[in-house]
C-alpha positions as CSV (number, residue, x, y, z in Angstrom):
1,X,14.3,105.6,105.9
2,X,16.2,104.8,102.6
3,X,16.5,107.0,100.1
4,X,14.7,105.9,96.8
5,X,16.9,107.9,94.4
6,X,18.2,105.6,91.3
7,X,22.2,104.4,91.7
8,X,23.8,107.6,93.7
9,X,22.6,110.1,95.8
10,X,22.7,113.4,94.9
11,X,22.7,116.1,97.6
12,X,21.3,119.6,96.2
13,X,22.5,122.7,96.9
14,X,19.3,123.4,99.1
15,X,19.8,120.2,101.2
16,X,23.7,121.0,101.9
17,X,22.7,124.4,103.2
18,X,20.3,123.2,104.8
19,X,22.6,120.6,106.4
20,X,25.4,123.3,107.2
21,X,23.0,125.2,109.1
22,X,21.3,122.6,111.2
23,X,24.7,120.4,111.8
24,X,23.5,117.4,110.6
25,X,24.2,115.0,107.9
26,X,23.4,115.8,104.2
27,X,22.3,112.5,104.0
28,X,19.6,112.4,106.3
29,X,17.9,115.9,105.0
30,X,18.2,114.3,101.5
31,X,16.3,111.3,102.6
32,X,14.1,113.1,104.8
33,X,12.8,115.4,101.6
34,X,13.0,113.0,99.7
35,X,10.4,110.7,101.9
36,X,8.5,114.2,102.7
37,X,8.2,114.9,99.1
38,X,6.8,111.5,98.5
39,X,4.4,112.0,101.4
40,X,2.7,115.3,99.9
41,X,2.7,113.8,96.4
42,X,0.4,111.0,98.0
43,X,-1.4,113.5,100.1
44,X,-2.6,115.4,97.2
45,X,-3.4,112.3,94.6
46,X,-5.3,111.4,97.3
47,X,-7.3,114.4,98.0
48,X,-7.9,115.2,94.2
C-alpha cells in the first residue's frame, strides 16, 4: 500500500489520534484511509 497523496504526507489530526490510541504508526492509518477512502469512492461510482 503506498499512499497516493501529492509530494508529502500529511497526517490529520484524526489519523494521529487514531494512531496514539491503537499504537501504531501514523503512517500506516494515513495510507490505510487513504486506500479505504478510495475504495468507497469506487464503491459508490459504481453502484450509482
Amino acid at each position: 500500500m503506498e499512499c497516493t497523496c501529492e509530494g508529502e504526507c500529511v497526517i490529520s489530526p484524526t489519523e494521529a489520534a487514531m494512531a496514539d490510541a491503537t499504537g501504531m504508526d501514523p503512517l500506516f492509518i494515513h495510507v490505510f484511509m487513504d486506500t479505504w477512502e478510495a475504495h468507497a469512492m469506487r464503491v459508490i461510482e459504481e453502484r450509482f
